[in-house]
Every structure is written in structure tokens, then in C-alpha cells.
C-alpha positions in Angstrom: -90.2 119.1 238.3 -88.9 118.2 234.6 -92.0 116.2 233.1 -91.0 113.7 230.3 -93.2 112.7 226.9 -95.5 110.0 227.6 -95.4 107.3 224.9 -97.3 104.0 224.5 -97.9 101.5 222.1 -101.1 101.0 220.1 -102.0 97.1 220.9 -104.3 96.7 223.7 -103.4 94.5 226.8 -106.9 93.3 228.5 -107.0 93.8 232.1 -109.0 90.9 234.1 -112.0 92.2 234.0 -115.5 91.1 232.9 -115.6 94.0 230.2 -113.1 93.8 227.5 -112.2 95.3 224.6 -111.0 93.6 221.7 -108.3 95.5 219.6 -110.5 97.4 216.8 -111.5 100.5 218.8 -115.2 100.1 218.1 -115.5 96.6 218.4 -115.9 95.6 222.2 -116.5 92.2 223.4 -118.4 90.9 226.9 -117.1 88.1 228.7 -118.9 87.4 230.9 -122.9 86.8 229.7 -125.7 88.3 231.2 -123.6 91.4 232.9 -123.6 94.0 229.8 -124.7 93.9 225.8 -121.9 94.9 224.1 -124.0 98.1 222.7 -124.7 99.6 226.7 -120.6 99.5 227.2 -120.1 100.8 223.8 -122.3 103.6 224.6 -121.2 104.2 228.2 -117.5 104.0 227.0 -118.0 106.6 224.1 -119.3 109.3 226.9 -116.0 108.8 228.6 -114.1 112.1 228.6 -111.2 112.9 227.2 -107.5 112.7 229.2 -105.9 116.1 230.6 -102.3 115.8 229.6 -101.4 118.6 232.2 -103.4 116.7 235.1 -100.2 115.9 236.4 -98.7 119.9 236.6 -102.2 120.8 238.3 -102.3 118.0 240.8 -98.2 118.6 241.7 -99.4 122.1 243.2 -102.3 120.0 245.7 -100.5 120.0 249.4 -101.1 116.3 249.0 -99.1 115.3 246.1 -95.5 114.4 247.1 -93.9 113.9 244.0 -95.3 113.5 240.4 -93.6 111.5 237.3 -94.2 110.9 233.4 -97.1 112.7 231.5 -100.6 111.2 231.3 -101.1 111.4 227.6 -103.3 113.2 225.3 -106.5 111.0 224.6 -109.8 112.7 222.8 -112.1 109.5 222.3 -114.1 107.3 225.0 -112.7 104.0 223.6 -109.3 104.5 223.7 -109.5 106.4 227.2 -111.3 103.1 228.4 -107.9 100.9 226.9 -105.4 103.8 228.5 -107.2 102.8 231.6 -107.5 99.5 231.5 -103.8 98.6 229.9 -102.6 101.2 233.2 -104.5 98.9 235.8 -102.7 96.0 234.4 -99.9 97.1 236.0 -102.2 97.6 239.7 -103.4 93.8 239.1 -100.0 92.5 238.0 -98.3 94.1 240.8 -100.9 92.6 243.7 -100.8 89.0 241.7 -96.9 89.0 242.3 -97.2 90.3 246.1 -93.9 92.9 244.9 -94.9 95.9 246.6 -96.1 94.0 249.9 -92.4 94.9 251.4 -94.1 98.4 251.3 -96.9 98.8 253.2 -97.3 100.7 256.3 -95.6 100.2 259.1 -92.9 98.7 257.5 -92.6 101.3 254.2 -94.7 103.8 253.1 -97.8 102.5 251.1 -101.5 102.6 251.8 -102.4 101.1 248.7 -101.9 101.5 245.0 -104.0 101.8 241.9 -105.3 103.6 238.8 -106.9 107.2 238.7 -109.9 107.8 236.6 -107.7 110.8 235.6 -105.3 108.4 233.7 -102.5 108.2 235.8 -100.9 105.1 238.3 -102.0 106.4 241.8 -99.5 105.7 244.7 -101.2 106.5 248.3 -98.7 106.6 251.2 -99.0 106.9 254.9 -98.5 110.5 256.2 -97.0 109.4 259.3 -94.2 107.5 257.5 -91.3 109.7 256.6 -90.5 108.4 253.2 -87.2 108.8 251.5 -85.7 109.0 248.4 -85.0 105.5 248.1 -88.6 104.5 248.8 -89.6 106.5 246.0 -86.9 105.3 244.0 -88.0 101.6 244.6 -91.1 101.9 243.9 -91.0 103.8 241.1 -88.8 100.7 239.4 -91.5 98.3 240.6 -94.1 100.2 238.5 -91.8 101.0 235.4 -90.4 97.0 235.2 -94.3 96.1 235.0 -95.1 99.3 232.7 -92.0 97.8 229.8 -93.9 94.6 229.8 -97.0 96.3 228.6 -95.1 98.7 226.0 -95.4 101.4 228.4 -93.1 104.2 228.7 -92.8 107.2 231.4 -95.6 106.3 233.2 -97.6 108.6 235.2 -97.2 108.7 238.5 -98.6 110.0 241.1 -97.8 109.7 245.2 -100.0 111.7 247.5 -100.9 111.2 251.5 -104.2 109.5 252.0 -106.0 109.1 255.1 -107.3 105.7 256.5 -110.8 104.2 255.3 -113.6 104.9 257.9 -116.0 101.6 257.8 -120.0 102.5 257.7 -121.5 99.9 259.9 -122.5 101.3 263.3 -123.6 100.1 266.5 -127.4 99.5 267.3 -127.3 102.9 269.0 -125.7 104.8 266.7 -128.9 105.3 264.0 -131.9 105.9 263.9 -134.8 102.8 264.7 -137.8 105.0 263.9 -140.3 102.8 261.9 -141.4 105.2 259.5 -138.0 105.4 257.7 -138.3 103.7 254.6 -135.2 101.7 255.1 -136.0 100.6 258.2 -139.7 98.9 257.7 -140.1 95.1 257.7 -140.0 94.2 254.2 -140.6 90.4 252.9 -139.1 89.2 250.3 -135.8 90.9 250.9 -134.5 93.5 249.1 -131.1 95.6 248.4 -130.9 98.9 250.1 -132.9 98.6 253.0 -131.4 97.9 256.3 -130.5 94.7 258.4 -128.5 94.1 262.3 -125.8 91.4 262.5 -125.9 90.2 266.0 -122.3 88.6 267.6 -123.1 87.9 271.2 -124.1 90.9 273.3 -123.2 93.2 270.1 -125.0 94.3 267.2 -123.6 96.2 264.1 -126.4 98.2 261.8 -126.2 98.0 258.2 -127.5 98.2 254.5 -128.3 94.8 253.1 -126.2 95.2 249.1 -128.5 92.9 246.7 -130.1 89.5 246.6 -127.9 87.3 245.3 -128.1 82.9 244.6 -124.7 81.1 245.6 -123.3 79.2 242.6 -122.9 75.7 243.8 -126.5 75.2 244.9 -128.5 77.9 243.6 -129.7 79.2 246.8 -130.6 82.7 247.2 -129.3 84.7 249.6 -128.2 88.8 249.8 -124.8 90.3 250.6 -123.6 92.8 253.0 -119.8 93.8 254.4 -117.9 91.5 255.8 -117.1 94.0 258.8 -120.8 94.3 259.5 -120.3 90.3 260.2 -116.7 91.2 262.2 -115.5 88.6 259.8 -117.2 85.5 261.1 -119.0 83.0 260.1 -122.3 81.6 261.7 -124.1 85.4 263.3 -127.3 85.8 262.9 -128.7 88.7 260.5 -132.4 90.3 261.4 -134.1 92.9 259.2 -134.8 95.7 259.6 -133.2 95.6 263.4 -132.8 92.9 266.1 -135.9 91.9 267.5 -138.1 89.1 267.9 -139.3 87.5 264.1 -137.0 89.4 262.5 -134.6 87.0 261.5 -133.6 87.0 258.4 -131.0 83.8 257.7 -127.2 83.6 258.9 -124.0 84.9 258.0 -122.5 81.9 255.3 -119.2 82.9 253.7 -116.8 85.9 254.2 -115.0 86.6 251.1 -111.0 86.8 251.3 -109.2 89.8 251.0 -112.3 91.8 250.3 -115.3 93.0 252.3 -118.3 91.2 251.5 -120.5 88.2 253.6 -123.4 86.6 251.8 -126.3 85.3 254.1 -128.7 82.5 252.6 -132.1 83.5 252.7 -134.5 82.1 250.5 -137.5 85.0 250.6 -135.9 87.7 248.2 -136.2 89.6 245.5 -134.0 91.0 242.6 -134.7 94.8 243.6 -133.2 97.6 245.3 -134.4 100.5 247.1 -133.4 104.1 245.9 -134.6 105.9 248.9 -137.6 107.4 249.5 -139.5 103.9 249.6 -138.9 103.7 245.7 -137.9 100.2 244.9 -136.6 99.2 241.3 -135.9 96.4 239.7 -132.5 95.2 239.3 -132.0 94.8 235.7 -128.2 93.8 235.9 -124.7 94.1 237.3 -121.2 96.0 236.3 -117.9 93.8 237.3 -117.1 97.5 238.6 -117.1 101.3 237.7 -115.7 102.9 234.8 -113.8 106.4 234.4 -116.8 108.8 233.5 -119.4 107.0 234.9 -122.2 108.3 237.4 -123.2 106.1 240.3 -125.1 106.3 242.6 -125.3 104.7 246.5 -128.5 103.7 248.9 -127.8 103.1 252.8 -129.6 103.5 255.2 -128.0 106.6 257.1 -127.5 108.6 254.6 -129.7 107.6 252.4 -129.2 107.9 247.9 -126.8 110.1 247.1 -124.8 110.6 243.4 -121.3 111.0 242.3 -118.5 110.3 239.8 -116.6 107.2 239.7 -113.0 108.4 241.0 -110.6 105.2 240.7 -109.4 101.8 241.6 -106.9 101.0 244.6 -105.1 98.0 246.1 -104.2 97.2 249.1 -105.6 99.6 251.7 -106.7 97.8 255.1 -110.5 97.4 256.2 -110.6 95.8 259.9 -107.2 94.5 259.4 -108.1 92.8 256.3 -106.2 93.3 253.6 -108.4 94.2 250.1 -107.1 93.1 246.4 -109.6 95.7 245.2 -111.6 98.3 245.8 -113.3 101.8 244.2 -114.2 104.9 244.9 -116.8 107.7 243.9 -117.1 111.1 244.8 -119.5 111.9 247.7 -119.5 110.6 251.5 -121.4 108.0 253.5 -121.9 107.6 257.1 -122.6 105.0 259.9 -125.2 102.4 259.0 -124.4 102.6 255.1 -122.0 99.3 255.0 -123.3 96.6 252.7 -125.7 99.5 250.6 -125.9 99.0 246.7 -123.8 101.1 244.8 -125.4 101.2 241.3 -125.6 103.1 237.5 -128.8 104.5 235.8 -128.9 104.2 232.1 -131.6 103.5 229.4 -133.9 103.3 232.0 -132.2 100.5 233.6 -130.7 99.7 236.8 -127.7 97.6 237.4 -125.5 97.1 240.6 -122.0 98.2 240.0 -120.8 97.4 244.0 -121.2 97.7 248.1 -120.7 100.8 250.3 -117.9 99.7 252.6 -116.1 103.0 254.1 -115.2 106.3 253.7 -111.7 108.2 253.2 -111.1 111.5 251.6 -108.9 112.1 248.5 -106.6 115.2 247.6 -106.9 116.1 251.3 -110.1 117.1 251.2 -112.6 115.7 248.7 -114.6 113.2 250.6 -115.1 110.0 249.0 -117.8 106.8 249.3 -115.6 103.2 249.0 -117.3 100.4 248.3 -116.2 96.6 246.9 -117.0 96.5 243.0 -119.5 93.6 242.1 -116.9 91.7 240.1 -114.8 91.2 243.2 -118.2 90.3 245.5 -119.3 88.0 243.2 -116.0 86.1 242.7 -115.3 86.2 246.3 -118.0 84.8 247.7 -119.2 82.9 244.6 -122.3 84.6 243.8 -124.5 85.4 241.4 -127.0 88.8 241.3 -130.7 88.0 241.3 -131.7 90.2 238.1 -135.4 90.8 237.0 
């Protein structure tokens, strides 16, 4: 396929997000106070690599990738990779704001969901059961370009590639283990993120990771967060740590967020840390609205314990339970049952700062298995939270 030159303007749109850059590259600018210093996201971005401009050509021979369009272009510094990114996932939340590409989800069209890859190109997943056509290509493709012109954008990479579904982590009381020696599963008071916790709905439990203590805005009580699928969505369950069983109780399921996949549960015996695995517990030093291209996190549940990858990408759209999410991100590496609700989190200068919540699992490019979780910028705005930070 004939690949066009990729050409974009120089002024920097900002994305809604707590981290912006302003438009002198090394001048960058936090929103939001007490999230990030403006010298720990200089540094981070800096470390960013640079962009392939063949990415496209190499991913068009993956068995996955349907069809590829535009050129990702050529981009050697971490500061302007982070505004490629950024002004490209304008088009993902611009797109989602203006409900145009809802005509397109599965069963009706193709889509699965829709986003930005880390790589530097607009990410199209569609269902492999749907027989797509030319003309759902074609109308897609004008959906992204007419948003891509209003940000000086032209011959945008594309790519659209089969995805499978997203596998949710919680599991049922019998599904992991209960032994009492696991670190993750001992009785701990005051509450911590990254240990584990049971939502109870009648005659039904679901097994979890408990995300991070949080306080709710409009009161200031404290509380933690979990999944909202480890809740089935509701309201007004009962949570125990580390399982169901009698003084276990630990508060009850408060608010579900909308289209997303996060609960918070007042409970006012916690503590702003999170545990690492192995019985390590750190303090949580501060949060990330969500992941950035190049970064390393890392995620703590209870199953499968800490395990670290590579931020991959943001997506749109995809279904959890039925729900519909407005965002979610991915990183390299896989969970399992029991992990929902676990903190996904970034290590540098010797601090530690929440970046998200486990959620599911799916696998990209066919066959590179990948953790999903909800990015703390969307938990916190969902359910009107603040981290606990120490």
C-alpha cells in the first residue's frame, strides 16, 4: 500500500489532561497541583523515545493489521514525542465528546474501540467477527481526518487491526487462593492499596485487589477504590478484607463511576500506601492522571502478584460488563483472576505514585498479552476522588 508524507503543524493543541505542555518545548506546565512538579514530567518526558517513521510498513505485515494509512512521522526528542502524542489523542477525546463514531460499534459496525498508540499512530480496533467493508473503512477514515484538519493535521496515521474482547480480573471466592500466609491476603488495619478485599452481592462473592486509599471531595472522607465489576455495578454491597468472613468488614460499596470501571467504598481506617508484593508496603508519594509513551509501570494484585511492563496506549470505547468506557490504557504484561481493582503505579527518584487500576486483560497484535486498567485521572474524576498521598 502507497504510504503518503506525514505533515503537521508546529503549534501545540493540549489534550485534556492533567499534564500539559505549554508551547516552548522545554517549558511544561502542571495543572493540576499536587499530582507532578513540573521537573519529574520534564524528566520523564525527555526519556521518551524517539518515533519510528516506518512503524507503519512493519506493523502492515502483522496478520492483525487490516489496513494501514499516512506515515507516523519522524520525531528524535521526548518533548515533542510527548505533543505528537498528545495533539493525536485530541482527535480520540474529540471524537468520544461528539458520540460520531458510536454508529460504529459492534454489532452494528465494526469498532471495538479507538485510540492513540504509544508508537504515534491513531489506533482503530475492530471486531473480527464483523466482515467490514470498504465503505466502513472509508467512513471512518473521514471521521478521523475531519477531526485531524482541525488540529493542523495532515495524513494521519492510521492504523485498523482485530482485537479480542477485554477479560475482567475479579474472580469468584473459589477461584484463588485463601491461604493466610499470602501476603495479600492477611488482615491488615488501616487499609492499604494492593492487598486484597471480597465484594459480597447476595449469595455471591467476587475476589479482588483493593486500588489505593482515596478521601471523597465533597466531605473529605476516606475511603479506597476498586473496579466497578468487582461491585457488578451496584451500589450498597458490602466489601470485607482480606475475604468474607466474620469482622472482616471493611465499609460499603458508595459510588460507581460512569462509563468507566471504578467503585470507591468509604472506610475511614486507611493509609496512603500500597503493597508491591512480597509484604513490601511503600508509601504513596503521588499520582499520574495516566501513563505516558515510554514509561515503565508496574501492577500489584493479588493473583498474580507485581509484575512490570511498558505503557502501550490509550483506547475508547471498548465494553467492560456491558459498560461502555470513555477511557482506558494498557501496558505490556498479563494479569489474572483476583487482580481487578490492583494499583497500577511508576517508580522514579525513589518515589512511588499511582498511575491507575488493573481492570482486565486482552491481547494486542494477536498475540502480545496486555494488563488494562482505568488511568487515575479518569477514577478520580469519576467518582470524585482524591489519592491519600504521604
Amino acid at each position: 500500500m502507497f504510504l503518503t508524507m506525514f505533515l503537521i503543524s508546529t503549534v501545540f493543541v493540549p489534550v485534556a489532561s492533567a499534564e500539559t505542555l505549554s508551547e516552548g518545548a522545554d517549558d511544561i506546565e502542571v495543572a493540576e497541583l499536587g499530582l507532578i512538579t513540573s521537573e519529574e514530567l520534564n524528566s520523564i518526558i525527555k526519556q521518551i523515545p524517539p518515533t519510528d517513521p516506518h512503524i507503519l510498513e512493519k506493523m502492515s505485515e502483522n496478520e492483525s493489521a487490516l489496513r494501514t494509512y499516512g506515515k507516523v512521522p519522524e520525531i528524535t526528542t521526548g518533548t515533542e514525542v510527548y505533543k505528537w502524542f498528545n495533539t493525536l489523542d485530541c482527535i480520540r477525546v474529540n471524537l468520544n465528546e461528539n458520540k460520531e463514531m458510536k454508529p460504529y460499534f459492534y454489532p452494528a459496525g465494526p469498532l471495538v474501540a479507538y485510540g492513540t498508540h504509544a508508537d504515534g499512530y491513531f489506533w482503530i480496533i475492530v471486531d473480527e467477527r464483523y466482515d467490514i467493508k470498504n465503505e466502513d473503512f472509508d467512513a471512518i477514515v473521514d471521521l478521523i481526518n475531519k477531526q485531524a484538519i482541525k488540529l493542523n493535521i495532515k495524513d494521519v496515521p492510521i492504523i485498523f487491526s482485530t482485537g479480542t474482547p477485554i477479560n475482567i480480573t475479579s474472580a469468584s471466592i473459589n477461584q484463588v487462593s485463601t491461604s493466610s500466609v499470602d501476603p495479600y491476603l492477611v488482615y491488615r488495619r488501616p487499609i492499604t492499596g494492593g492487598i486484597a478485599l471480597t465484594i459480597v452481592n447476595g449469595g455471591s462473592g467476587a475476589d479482588g485487589t483493593i486500588g489505593f486509599a482515596a478521601k471523597r471531595n465533597s466531605d473529605n472522607a476516606n475511603g479506597y477504590v476498586t473496579t466497578g465489576h468487582t461491585s457488578w455495578f451496584q451500589t450498597g454491597l458490602p466489601s470485607y478484607q482480606p475475604i468474607y468472613g466474620s469482622g472482616n468488614q471493611a465499609g460499603t460499596v458508595s459510588k460507581i463511576g460512569v462509563n468507566t470501571d471504578a467503585a470507591f467504598i468509604p472506610y475511614s481506617n486507611v493509609t496512603a500506601r500500597i503493597h508491591t508484593g512480597g509484604g513490601n508496603f511503600v508509601n504513596v508519594a503521588g499520582y499520574y492522571s495516566g501513563g505516558i509513551s515510554g514509561m515503565t509501570l508496574t501492577k500489584s494484585g493479588r493473583a498474580s502478584g507485581s509484575v512490570t511492563g511498558q505503557y502501550i496506549g490509550v483506547l475508547t470505547g471498548q465494553t467492560i460488563g456491558g459498560h461502555y468506557m470513555d477511557k482506558i490504557e494498557l501496558m505490556t504484561t498479563t494479569c489474572t483472576s483476583g487482580d481487578s481493582g490492583g494499583p497500577v503505579y511508576a517508580y522514579y527518584n525513589g518515589n512511588y505514585k499511582i498511575v491507575g487500576i488493573i481492570c482486565g486483560w486482552t491481547t494486542v497484535n494477536q498475540s502480545i498479552p496486555a494488563t488494562v486498567y482505568i488511568p487515575c485521572g479518569e477514577v478520580t474524576s469519576k467518582l470524585g476522588v482524591t489519592p491519600l498521598t504521604a
